[in-house]
N, C-alpha and C positions, 0 to 999 in steps of 0.2 A: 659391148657391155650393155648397149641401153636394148638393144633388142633381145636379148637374155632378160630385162626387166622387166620391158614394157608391157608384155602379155598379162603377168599376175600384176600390176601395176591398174592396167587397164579394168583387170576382174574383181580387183580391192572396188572400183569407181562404179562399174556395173551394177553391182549389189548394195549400193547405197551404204558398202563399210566401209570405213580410213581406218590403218591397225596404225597405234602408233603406240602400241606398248614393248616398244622392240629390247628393253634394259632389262627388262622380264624373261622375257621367251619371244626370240628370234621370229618374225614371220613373213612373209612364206619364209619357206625353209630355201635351199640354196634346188638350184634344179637339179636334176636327180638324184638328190637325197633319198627321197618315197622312192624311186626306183630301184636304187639299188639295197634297202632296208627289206623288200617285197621279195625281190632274187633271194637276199642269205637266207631271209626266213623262209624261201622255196626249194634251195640245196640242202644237199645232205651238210648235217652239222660237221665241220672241222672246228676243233676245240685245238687254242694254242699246244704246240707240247707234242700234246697225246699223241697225237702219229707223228708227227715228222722229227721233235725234238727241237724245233723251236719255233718262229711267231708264224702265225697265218700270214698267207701273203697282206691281207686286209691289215692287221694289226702292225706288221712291219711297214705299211705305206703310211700308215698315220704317224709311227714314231719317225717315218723320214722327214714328212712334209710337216709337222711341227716343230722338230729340230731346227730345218730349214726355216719356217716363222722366226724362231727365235732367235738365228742365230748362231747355233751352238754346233759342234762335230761329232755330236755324240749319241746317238739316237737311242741307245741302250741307258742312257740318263733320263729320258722321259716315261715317265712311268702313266698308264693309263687307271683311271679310276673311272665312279660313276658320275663325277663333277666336280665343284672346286670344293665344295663342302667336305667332302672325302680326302679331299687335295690338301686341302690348310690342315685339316684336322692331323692328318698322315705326316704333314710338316712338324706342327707346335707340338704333337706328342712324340712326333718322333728325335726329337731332339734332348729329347729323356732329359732335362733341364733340372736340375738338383733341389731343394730346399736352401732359401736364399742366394738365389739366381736373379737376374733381373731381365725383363723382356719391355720393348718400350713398340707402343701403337699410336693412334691417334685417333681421334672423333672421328675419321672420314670413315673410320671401320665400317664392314657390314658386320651381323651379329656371324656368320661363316667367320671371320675372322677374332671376333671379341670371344665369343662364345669360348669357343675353345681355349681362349688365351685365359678367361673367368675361371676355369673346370682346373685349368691348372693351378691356377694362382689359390682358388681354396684348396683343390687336394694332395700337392704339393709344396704348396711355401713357398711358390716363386712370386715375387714383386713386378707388379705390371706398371708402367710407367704410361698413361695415356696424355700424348700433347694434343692443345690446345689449336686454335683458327688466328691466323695475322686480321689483321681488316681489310685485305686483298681476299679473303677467302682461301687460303693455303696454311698448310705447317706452318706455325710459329717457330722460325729460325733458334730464337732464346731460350724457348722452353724445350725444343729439339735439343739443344747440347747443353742443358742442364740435366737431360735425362741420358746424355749418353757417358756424362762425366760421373755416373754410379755406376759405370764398366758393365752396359750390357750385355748378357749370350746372343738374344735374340731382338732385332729390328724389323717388325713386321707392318708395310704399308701397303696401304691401298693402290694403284695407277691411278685410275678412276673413280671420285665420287658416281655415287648410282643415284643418288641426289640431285644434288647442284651439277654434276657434268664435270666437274672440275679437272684439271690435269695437270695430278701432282709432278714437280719436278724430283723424281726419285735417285737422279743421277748423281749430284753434289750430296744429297738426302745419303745416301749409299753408300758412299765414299767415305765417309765422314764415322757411318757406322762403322765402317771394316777396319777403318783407321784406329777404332777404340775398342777392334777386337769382337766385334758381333757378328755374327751368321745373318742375312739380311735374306728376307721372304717379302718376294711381289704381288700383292693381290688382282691379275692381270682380266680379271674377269670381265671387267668392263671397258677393257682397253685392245686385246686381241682381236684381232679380225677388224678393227676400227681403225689402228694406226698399226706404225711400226715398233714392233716390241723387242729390241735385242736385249738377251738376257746379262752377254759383258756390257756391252756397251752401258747400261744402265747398274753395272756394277749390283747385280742379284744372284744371290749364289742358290736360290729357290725361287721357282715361281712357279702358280698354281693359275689353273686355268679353267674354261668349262669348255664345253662342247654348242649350248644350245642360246649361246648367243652370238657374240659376232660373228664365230667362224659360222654358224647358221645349220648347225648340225642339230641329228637329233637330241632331246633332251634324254639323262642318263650316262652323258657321256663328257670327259674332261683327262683331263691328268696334272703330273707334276712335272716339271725338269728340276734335278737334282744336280747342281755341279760335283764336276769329280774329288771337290774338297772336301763338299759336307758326307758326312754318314748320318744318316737316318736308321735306327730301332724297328724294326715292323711293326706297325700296328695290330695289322690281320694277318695271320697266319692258317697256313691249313695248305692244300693240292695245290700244285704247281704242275704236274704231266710229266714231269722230268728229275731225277735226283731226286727219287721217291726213298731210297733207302736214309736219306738222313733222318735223325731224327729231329733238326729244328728245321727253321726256312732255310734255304741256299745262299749264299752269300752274294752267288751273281745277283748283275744287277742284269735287269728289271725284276727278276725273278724274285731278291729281296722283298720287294715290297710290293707286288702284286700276288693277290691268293685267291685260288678260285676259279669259277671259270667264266671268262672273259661274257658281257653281251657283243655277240661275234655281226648280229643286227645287227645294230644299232653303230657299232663301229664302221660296218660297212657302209653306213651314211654320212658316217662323218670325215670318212674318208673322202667319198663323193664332196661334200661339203669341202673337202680342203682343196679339191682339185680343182673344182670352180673358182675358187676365190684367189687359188695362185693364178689363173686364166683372166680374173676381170676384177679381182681384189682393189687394183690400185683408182680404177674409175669409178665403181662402188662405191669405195671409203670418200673419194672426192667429192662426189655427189651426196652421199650423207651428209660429210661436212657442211656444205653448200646451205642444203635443205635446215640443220640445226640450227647455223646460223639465222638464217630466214625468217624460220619462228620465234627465236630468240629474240630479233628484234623487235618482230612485230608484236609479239604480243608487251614488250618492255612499252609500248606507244601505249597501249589502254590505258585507261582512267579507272581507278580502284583497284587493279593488278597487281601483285605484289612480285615482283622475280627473285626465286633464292637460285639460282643460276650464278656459274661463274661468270665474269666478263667473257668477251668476244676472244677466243682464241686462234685465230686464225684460222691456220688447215688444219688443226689437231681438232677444232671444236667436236664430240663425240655425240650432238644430236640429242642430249637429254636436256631437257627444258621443266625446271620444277616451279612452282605457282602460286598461291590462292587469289579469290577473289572476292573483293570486300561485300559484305552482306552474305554471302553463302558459306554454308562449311565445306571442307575440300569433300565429305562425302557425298551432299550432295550436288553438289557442280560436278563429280565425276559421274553419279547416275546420270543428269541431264545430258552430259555431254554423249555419254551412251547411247541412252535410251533416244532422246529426242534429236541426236544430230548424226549417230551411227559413227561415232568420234569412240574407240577403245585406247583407254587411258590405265592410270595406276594411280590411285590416291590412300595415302596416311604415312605411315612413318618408313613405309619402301625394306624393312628388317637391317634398318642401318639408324638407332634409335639416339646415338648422340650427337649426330651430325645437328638434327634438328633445335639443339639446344644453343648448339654454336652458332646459326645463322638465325634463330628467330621465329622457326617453323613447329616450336612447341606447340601445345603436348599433340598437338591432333596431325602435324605432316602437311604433308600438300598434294596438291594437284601434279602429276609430271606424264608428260608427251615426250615420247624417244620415238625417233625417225628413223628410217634406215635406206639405205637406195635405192629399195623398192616401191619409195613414198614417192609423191610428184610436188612440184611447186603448187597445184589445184588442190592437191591435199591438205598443204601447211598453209593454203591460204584460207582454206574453207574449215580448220580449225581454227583460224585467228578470229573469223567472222564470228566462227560459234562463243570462245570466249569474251568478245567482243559485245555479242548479244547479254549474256548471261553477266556480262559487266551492268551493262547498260536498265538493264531488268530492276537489279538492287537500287540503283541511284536514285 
């Protein structure tokens, strides 16, 4: 694993850049990603369907090897899309949710998830239940089963704050919803490819995912797993390559709910992407963790620092570390960090807009550093110094 990393590792230090905006867009990508993205765009097109009558070999090895991430037996339940945006969306709408319905979320939302749950809530009439933050930084237990005791359809959480780092416990969270009769959707965007995601085991009968972060694929690329309990509505309709004479979509699944035709690319990288990571996944994720931690502490020691971070999680910690720094606004401490220390960061509200209310980081967001195991200990140390400086500047 570390000689798979060390090369781009060494070329980040070369060029006087640290990437450490990795909760964003994955970088570098996984090794031969760009190689195998270059090949499909240099064969001749195979388009699912169309000639053979069902998936490209490329497209079938992604619904294998993400099945396999999840957990699941069932690989014709993972549906690919262009990300999880398309993924949630394809969820919350497809669950055709009535006029006085109820669906219950939480602050840790990104707007991928609120958004769509808002769109419905005004043009349908469905009741959106959003809980609240404990003072641990997690789900309010209390305010969690005061919203599930208005019996709701749908329970849609985050894994991972993209924020604070957080790692929701969704498993009791799950259970609890299923138990009062809810369909329950994982927002696993910031948690796959980073830890272990079974989709039983954490009791999710949906989960949506992306392509170009953890698992370090290209961006454009994600899907959904669908358990074989729920049914999903199509969102998008239209060619499918096969079962042309219907006249609505097909009832098979994947077929259901994918329309169109496939980026056969970009799949093929993130296929590449899953093959690595089933190959060096587990030392990766170790070494991420490691590294998250690291910074998390260190910069928790500055003077004037503020950490909207969850505590220390052991081996789960996922490496994002969010911030400000007294005397500076988060926008400018993130150009300095840029421009003057070659530090690539993420500063303001990250498009996850109420988290910031619950923890404190109104109206302006913060500073946030995400690591990944292509980052080195020289990295997170030589970020710490730079926030450290930039501490020290204001005082």
């Amino acid at each position: 694993m570390r000689d798979a990393a060390k090369p781009m590792a060494q070329e980040q230090s070369s060029n006087h850049f640290i990437y450490m905006n990795n909760a964003a867009t994955a970088w570098p990508r996984a090794p031969g990603v760009a190689d195998a993205v270059c090949a499909a765009l240099n064969a001749p097109p195979a388009s699912a369907g169309r000639a053979t009558g069902g998936d490209t070999a490329v497209l079938g090895e992604c619904r294998s090897r993400i099945a396999s991430l999840l957990g699941v037996s069932t690989p014709e339940r993972i549906i690919l899309t262009s990300g999880a945006t398309l993924s949630l969306n394809i969820a919350i709408h497809g669950l055709a949710l009535n006029p006085g319905d109820r669906a219950v979320t939480s602050v840790f939302e990104h707007n991928s998830m609120l958004r769509p749950l808002a769109h419905i809530q005004d043009r349908a009439g469905i009741a959106v239940d959003i809980v609240g933050l404990d003072s641990s930084g997690f789900i309010d237990s209390q305010d969690y089963e005061t919203a599930l005791s208005r019996a709701p359809r749908l329970v849609a959480l985050n894994h991972v704050s993209n924020v604070t780092g957080a790692v929701q416990n969704v498993k009791p969270l799950f259970a609890q919803a299923r138990a009062a009769g809810a369909v329950t959707l994982l927002d696993a965007s910031q948690s796959l490819g980073h830890m272990p995601v079974n989709a039983e085991e954490l009791n999710a009968d949906i989960v949506a995912f992306t392509g170009h972060k953890g698992l370090r694929g290209p961006a454009g690329t994600g899907g959904l797993y669908v358990a074989p309990s729920v049914d999903l509505e199509p969102v998008i309709v239209g060619g499918t390559g096969v079962r042309s004479d219907l006249r609505r979509q097909p009832e098979d699944m994947p077929l259901r709910l994918e329309a169109g035709t496939p980026n056969m690319p970009a799949f093929a990288g993130l296929a590449a992407a899953l093959h690595w990571l089933e190959q060096y996944g587990a030392d990766f994720m170790s070494r991420e963790h490691a590294l998250g931690q690291r910074l998390n502490q260190g910069l928790s020691h500055i003077p004037g620092v503020r950490i909207f971070s969850a505590p220390d999680q052991t081996s789960q910690f996922p490496g994002i570390v969010s911030f400000s720094i007294q005397g500076w606004s988060v926008e400018e401490a993130g150009f300095v960090l840029s421009e003057s220390h070659g530090i690539a960061c993420r500063t303001g509200l990250h498009c996850a807009p109420l988290i910031h209310g619950a923890v404190g980081s109104a109206p302006r967001g913060t500073v946030r550093l995400s690591v990944s195991g292509f980052n080195t200990m020289e990295h997170v140390d030589a970020a710490i110094a730079a926030v450290e400086q930039l501490a020290s500047c204001a005082s």
